[in-house]
C-alpha positions as CSV (number, residue, x, y, z in Angstrom):
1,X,17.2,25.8,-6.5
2,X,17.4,27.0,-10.0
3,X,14.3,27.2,-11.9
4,X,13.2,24.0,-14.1
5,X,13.5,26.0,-17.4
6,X,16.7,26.7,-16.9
7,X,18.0,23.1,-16.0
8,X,20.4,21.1,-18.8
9,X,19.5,18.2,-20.3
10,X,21.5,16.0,-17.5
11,X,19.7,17.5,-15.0
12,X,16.6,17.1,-16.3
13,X,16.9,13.6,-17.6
14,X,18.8,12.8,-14.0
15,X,15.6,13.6,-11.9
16,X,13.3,11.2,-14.2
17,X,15.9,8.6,-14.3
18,X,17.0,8.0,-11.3
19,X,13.6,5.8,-10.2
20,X,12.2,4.0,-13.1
21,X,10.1,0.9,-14.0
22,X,12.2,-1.5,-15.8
23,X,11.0,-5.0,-16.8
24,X,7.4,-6.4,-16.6
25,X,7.4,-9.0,-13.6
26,X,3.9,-9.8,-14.7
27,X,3.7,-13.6,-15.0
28,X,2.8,-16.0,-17.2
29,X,0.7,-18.1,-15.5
30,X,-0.5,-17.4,-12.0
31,X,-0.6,-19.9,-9.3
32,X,-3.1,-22.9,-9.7
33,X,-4.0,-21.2,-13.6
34,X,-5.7,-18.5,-12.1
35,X,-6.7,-15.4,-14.1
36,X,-5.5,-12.7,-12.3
37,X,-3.9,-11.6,-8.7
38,X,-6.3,-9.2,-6.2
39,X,-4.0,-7.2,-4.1
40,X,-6.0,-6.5,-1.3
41,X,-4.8,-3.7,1.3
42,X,-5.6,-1.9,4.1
43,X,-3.6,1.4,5.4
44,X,-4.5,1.4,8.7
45,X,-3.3,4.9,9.9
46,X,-5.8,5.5,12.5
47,X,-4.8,8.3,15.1
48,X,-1.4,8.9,13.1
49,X,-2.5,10.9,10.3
50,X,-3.5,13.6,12.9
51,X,-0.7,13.1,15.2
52,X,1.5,13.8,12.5
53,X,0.1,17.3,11.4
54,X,0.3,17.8,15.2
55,X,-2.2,15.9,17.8
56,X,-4.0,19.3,18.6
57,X,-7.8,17.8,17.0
58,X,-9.2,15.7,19.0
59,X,-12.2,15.1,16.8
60,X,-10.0,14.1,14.4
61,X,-7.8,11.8,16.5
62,X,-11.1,9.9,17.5
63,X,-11.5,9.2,14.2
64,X,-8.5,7.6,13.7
65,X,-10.2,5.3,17.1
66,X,-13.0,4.6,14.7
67,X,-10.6,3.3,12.1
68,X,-9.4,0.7,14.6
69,X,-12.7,0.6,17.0
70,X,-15.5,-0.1,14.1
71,X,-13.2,-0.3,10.8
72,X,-10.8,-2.9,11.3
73,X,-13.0,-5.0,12.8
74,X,-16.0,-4.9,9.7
75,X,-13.1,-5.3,7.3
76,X,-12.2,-8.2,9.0
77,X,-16.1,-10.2,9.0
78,X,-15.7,-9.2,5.3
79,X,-12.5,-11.1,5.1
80,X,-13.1,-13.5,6.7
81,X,-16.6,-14.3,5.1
82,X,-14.8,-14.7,1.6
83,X,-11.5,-16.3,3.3
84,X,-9.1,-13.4,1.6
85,X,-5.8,-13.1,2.7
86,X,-4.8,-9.2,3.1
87,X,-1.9,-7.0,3.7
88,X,-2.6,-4.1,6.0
89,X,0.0,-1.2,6.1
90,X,0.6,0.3,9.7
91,X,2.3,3.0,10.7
92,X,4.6,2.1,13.8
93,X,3.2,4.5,16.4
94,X,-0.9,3.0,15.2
95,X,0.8,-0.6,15.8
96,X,2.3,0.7,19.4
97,X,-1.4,2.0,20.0
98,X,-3.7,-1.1,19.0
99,X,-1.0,-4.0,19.5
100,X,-3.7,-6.4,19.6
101,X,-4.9,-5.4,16.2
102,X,-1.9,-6.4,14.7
103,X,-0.8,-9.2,16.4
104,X,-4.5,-11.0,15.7
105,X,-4.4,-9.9,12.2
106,X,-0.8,-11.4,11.4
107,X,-2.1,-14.5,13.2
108,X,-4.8,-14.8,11.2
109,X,-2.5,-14.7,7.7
110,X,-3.1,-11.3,6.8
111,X,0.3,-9.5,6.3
112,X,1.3,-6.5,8.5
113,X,3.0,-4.0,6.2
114,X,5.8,-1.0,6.9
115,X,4.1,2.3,6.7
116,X,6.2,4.5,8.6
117,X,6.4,5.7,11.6
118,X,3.9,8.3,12.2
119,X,2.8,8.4,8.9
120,X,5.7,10.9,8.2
121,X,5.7,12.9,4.8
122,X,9.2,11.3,2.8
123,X,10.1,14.0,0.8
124,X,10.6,16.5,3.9
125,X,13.0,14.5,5.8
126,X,16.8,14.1,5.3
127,X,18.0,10.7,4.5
128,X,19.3,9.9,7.9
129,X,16.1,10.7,10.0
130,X,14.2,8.3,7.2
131,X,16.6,5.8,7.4
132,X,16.0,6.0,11.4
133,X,12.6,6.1,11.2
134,X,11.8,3.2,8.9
135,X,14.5,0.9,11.2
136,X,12.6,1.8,13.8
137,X,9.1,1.2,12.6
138,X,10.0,-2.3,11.1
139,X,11.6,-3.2,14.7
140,X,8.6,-2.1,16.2
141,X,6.3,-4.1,14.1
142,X,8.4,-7.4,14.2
143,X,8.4,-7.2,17.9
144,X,4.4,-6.5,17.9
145,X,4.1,-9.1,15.5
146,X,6.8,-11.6,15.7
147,X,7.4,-11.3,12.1
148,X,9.9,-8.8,10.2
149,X,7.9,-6.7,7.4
150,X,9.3,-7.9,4.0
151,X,7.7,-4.9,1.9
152,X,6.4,-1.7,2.4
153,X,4.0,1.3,1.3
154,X,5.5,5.2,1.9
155,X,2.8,7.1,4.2
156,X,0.5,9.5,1.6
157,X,2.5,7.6,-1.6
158,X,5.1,10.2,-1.0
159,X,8.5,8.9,-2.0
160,X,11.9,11.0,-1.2
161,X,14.9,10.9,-3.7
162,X,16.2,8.5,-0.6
163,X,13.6,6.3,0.1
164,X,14.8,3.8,-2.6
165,X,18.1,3.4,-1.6
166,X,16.9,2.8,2.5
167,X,14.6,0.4,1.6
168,X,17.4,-1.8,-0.5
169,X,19.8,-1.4,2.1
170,X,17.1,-3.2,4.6
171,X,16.7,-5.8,2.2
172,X,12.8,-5.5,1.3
173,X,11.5,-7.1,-1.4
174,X,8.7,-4.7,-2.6
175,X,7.5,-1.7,-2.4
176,X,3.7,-0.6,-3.4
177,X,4.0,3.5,-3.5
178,X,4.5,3.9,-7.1
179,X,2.2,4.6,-10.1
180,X,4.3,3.6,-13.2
181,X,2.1,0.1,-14.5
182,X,-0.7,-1.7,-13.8
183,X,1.3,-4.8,-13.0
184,X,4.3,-5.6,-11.1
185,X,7.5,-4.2,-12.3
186,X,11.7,-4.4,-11.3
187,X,12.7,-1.2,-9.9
188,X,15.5,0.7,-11.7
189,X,17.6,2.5,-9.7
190,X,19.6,5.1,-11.9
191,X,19.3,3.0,-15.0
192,X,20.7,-0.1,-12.9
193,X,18.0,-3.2,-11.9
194,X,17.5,-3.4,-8.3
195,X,16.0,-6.8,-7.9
196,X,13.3,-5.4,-5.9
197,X,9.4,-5.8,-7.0
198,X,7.1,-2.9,-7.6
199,X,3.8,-3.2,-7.0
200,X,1.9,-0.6,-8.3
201,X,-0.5,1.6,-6.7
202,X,-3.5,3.8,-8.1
203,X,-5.4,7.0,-6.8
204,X,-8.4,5.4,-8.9
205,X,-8.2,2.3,-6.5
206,X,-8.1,3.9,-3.4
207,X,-11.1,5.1,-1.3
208,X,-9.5,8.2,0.3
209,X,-9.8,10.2,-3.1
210,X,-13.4,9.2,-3.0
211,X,-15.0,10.1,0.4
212,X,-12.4,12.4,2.4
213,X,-13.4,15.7,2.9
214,X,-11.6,19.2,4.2
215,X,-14.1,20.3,6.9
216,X,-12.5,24.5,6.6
217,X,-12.5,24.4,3.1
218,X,-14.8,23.5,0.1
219,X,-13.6,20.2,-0.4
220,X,-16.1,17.2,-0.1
221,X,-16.8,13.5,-1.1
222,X,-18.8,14.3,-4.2
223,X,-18.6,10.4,-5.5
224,X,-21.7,7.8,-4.4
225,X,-20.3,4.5,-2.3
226,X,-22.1,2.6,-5.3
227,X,-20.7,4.5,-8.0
228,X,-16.8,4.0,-6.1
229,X,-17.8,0.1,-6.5
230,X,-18.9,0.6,-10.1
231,X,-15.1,2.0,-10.4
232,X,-13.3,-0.9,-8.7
233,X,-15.2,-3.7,-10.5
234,X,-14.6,-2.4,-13.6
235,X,-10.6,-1.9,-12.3
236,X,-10.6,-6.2,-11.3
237,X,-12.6,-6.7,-14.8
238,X,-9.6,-5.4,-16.3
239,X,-7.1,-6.6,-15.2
240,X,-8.9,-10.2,-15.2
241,X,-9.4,-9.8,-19.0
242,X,-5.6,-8.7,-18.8
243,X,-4.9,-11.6,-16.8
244,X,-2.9,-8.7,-14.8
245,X,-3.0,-7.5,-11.5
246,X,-6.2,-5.6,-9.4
247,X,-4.9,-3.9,-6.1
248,X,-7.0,-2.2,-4.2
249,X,-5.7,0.4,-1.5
250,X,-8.5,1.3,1.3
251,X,-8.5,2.8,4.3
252,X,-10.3,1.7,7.9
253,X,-11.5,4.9,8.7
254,X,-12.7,5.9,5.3
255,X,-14.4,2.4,4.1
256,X,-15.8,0.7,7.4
257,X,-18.7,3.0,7.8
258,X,-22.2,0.8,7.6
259,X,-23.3,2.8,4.2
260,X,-19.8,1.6,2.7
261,X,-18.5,-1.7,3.9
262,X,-21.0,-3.1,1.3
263,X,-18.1,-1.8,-1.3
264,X,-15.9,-4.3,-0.2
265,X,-18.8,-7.4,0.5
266,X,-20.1,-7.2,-3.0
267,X,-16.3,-6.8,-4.4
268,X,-15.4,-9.9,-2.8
269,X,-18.9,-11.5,-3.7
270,X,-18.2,-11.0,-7.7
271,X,-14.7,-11.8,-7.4
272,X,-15.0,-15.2,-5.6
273,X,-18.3,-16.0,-7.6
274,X,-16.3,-15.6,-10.8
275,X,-13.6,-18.3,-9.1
276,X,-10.7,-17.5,-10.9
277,X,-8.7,-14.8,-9.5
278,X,-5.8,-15.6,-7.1
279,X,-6.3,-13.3,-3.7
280,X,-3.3,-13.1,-1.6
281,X,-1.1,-10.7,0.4
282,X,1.3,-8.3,-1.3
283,X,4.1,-10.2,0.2
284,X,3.1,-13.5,-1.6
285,X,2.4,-11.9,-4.8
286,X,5.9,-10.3,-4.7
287,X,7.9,-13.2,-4.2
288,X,5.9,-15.2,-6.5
289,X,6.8,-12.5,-9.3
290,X,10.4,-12.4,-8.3
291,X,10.5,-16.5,-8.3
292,X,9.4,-16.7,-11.5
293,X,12.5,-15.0,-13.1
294,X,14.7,-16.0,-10.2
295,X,15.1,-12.8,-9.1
296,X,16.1,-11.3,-5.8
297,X,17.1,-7.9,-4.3
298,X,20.1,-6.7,-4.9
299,X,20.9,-5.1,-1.1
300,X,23.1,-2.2,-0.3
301,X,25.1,-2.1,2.8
């Protein structure tokens, strides 16, 4: 590949063109005159994000098992104390390992989202091993589930020059990898709409940044679980004076530790206390963005 400096104009403008945000799906009016939408989700990778760098840690594969052991399972007294609706994101092979997990959840009406396969990185496959692998994984978790994934969230936010054009020609309706609003957005696919809702994700609203660590190397959480709270509440106040959008990305193992489930309780405490926000699953915020302007994915075959 040529160095950047020396690319022309169409080249350049190509690359930033060829994904873009194009209109603002952000409503009116949400459902019942609420204020704003929460956006509540879960990425439940669990054992994957070790067995895709190679399975060899086995302290680090167990815990992924705390994820679904301990995690999943706090989250879940938390939702159900406040009666919120979530989406969880699940990599195929986590689904395949804790089928019980997903089938209860989806039972409970809590969407079950496509997050690859083995949490895969995108942008180092070619097109038709992604295409295979996100086939696969939404077979896999419609026959866990009983219920076809209508949306989905690339492993690590990492989206390949392909993944677009997969996703449309399996007919999703959203996708929640992308950074370019705070609200939902159509999809442009090389300056042409693709019907398909964008809902926006945020390394501020997500955990992970917050409290990972690299146990070789220097990195460590350096922010207090209170002070991440702090963050997210003043996120939600936003967009409730906004009258926008608050989504939340967090992760089982990284937020359902007994000093940081608390982050989530009081979250859910000032959110329902305030009584006007509208918490549902990605899925039902999609489609009730792409009702209101009667719009619906335009598929490739």
């Amino acid at each position: 590949m040529t160095d950047p400096h020396t690319w022309d104009e169409a080249t350049w403008r190509g690359k930033v063109e060829a994904i873009r945000a194009g209109r603002s799906l952000l409503p009116k009016t949400w459902p019942d005159g609420k204020r704003c939408a929460v956006a509540l989700s879960f990425d439940s990778d669990h054992e994957t994000n070790e067995l895709r760098d190679g399975g060899n840690s086995v302290a680090r594969l167990s815990w992924g098992e705390f994820g679904a052991r301990r995690g999943v399972p706090r989250i879940r007294r938390v939702l159900d104390t406040y009666g919120a609706k979530a989406s969880f994101f699940v990599p195929a092979v986590s689904a395949l390992l804790h089928p019980e997990e997903q089938r209860s959840l989806s039972q409970d009406g809590h969407e079950i989202g496509l997050h690859g396969w083995i949490h895969e990185l995108n942008t180092g496959l070619d097109i038709d091993t992604e295409r295979d692998l996100m086939l696969r994984a939404a077979d896999t978790l419609e026959q866990i589930t009983g219920t076809r994934p209508v949306g989905m969230r690339t492993p690590s936010w990492d989206y390949s020059p392909n993944t677009l054009t997969i996703a449309r020609e399996m007919g999703l309706i959203y996708d929640s990898s992308l950074f370019s609003d705070d609200d939902p957005y159509e999809i442009m696919q090389n300056g042409e709409p693709t019907g398909m809702v964008e809902l926006p994700v945020e390394w501020i609203r997500d955990d992970a940044v917050y409290f990972m660590m690299n146990r070789f190397g220097a990195q460590r959480p350096y922010t207090p679980p209170a002070d991440v709270l702090d963050i997210f509440l003043r996120e939600y106040e936003g967009a409730r004076a906004e009258g926008g959008l608050f989504l939340l990305t967090m992760h089982p193992h990284v937020t359902g530790y007994r000093s940081r489930i608390f982050i989530l309780e009081q979250l859910l405490e000032r959110i329902t206390n305030d009584g006007d926000a509208w918490i549902a699953t990605h899925a039902e915020i999609a489609q009730y963005c792409a009702d209101q302007v009667n719009m619906t994915p335009i598929g490739l075959t």
